[in-house]
Structure formats: structure tokens, C-alpha cells
N, C-alpha and C positions, 0 to 999 in steps of 0.2 A: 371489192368493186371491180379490180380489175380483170378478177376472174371470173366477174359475169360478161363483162361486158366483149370477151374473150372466146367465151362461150357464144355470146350471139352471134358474133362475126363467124363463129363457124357455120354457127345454123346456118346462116345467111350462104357462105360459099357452097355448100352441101348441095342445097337447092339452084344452084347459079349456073347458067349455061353460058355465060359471057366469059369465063376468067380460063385461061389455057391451062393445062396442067395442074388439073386440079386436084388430079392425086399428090401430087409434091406441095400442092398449097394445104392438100389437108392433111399430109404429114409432119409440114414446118409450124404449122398449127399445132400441130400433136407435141410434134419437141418444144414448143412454145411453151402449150399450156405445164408440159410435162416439167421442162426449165421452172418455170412459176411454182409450178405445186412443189417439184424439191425442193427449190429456192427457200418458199414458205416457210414450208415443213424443215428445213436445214434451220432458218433464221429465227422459228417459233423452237428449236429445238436447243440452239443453240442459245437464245436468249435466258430460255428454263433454265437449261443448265448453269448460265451466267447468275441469273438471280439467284437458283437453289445454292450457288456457292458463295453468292455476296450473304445471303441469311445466314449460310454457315457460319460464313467467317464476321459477319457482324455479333450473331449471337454467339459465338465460339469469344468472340474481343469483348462482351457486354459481359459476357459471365465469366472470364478473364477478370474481368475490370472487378466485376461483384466479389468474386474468390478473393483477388487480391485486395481488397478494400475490406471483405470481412477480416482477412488474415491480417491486414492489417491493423484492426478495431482491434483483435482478438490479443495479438502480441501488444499493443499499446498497453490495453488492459492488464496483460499481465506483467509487462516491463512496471507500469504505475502500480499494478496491486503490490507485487516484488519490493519496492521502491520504499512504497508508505508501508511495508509490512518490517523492510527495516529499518524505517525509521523513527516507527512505534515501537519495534524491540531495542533498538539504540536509545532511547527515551527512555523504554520502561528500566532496562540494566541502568542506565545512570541514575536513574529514581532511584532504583533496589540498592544500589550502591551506595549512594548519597543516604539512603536510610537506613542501611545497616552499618554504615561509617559512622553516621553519624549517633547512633543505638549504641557502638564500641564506644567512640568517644565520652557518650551520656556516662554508660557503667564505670567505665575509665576515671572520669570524675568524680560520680561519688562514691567509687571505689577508695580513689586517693583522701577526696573528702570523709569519709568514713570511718578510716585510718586517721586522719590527722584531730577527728572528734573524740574518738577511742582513745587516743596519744591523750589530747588535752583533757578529754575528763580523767583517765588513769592518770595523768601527772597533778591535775588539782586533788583528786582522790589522797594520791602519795602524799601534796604537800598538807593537804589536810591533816591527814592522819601522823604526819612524822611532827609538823608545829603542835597539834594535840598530847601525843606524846612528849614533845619538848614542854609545853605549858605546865603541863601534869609533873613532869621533871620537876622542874624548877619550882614550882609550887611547894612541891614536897622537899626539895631541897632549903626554900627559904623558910618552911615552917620549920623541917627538923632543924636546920642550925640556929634559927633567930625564933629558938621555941618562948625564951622569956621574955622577949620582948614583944611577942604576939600576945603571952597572956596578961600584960603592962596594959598593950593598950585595948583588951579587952576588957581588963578591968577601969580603965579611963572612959571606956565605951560604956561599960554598964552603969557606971557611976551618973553618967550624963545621960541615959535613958529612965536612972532611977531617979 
């Protein structure tokens, strides 16, 4: 606007037979409008540059902000997968553990259990078989020595069935 209106007043002097020294008035016009248009051109130049470095540096700090916010999803993620990963292997070894301790243990028992079945039937076994022999002993020991008087009272026996 102001460079139109800048402009007209020149037209206007150009044309003007009233105004003195009109060559110095249409050279301060000159450095006027010339003043203006650098000005402009400096302040439109300088502004671009202003913005082109605010967008930089906004989107330089936005995708800063994004980098480190993924980076930090990313490390969270793995600090927590890291985390739950040992503390599902710390879980599963005291499982394993707990279940092959306690597998030793089972064997362990009727290991000893086993043993102690073996013991008692080999020892009812023995004592069978040694009171068997003894029976049988003695059996025979009381028929040979008290032969007469087994066949006494088998004949008392027979007599009373006859």
C-alpha cells in the first residue's frame, strides 16, 4: 500500500512545475522508494529466513521428541520383555527344580520303601521257613521218642472210631 501510494506522489512531482528542485525531490523519492523496497525485501527476507529456521528447529524438536519417545517405547519394551523373560525362566528353573527334587525325593522313598518290603517279606520268608523246619523238627523228634505212646493212643483212637 505504501508503495503505491509512493509511487503516485511521484507521478504527481514528475509532472509538477510548482515544487523547486525537483531533481533532488525525485532523487529522495528514489532513495525513498529504494529505502522501502530494501527495507521490504531485507524484512520479507529476513522473516523467511526467521520462519525457515523456527520450522527447522520445531520440526528438528518434534522429531527429537518422536526419536526419543520411540526410543524410549522401544528400551521400555525391552527392559520389560528382559524382565518378564527372567522372570518366566526364574519360575520355570524353580518349577524344574521343585520337580525333579521332588522326582529324587519320590525314587528316594520307594527306593527306601522297597528295601524295607524286600527286608520284611525276606525276613517273614526266613521266619517261615526256619519255624517250618523247626515244626517238622520237633514233630519228628516227638514221634521218634514217644513212638509207643503215639501208637497207645492210636490204638485208643481206633478203638473209639471202631
Amino acid at each position: 500500500m505504501w508503495f503505491l501510494i509512493l509511487c503516485f506522489a511521484y507521478e504527481c512531482l514528475s509532472y509538477s512545475c510548482f515544487f523547486f528542485c525537483l531533481c533532488d525531490l525525485k532523487i529522495l523519492l528514489v532513495h525513498i522508494f529504494s529505502f522501502f523496497i530494501l527495507h521490504r525485501l531485507l524484512v520479507h527476507i529476513f522473516f523467511f529466513i526467521l520462519h525457515r529456521l523456527l520450522c527447522f528447529f520445531i520440526l528438528h524438536r518434534l522429531l527429537v521428541h518422536i526419536f526419543f519417545f520411540i526410543l524410549h517405547r522401544l528400551l521400555c519394551f525391552f527392559i520389560l520383555h528382559r524382565l518378564l523373560v527372567h522372570i518366566f525362566f526364574f519360575i520355570l528353573h524353580r518349577l524344574l527344580c521343585f520337580f525333579i527334587l521332588h522326582r529324587l525325593l519320590v525314587h528316594i522313598f520307594f527306593f527306601i520303601l522297597h528295601r524295607l518290603l524286600c527286608f520284611f517279606i525276606l525276613h517273614r520268608l526266613l521266619v517261615h521257613i526256619f519255624f517250618f523246619i523247626l515244626h517238622r523238627l520237633l514233630c519228628f523228634f516227638f514221634y521218634v521218642c514217644d513212638y509207643p505212646a503215639h501208637l497207645a493212643n492210636f490204638g485208643k483212637l481206633f478203638k473209639v472210631l471202631y
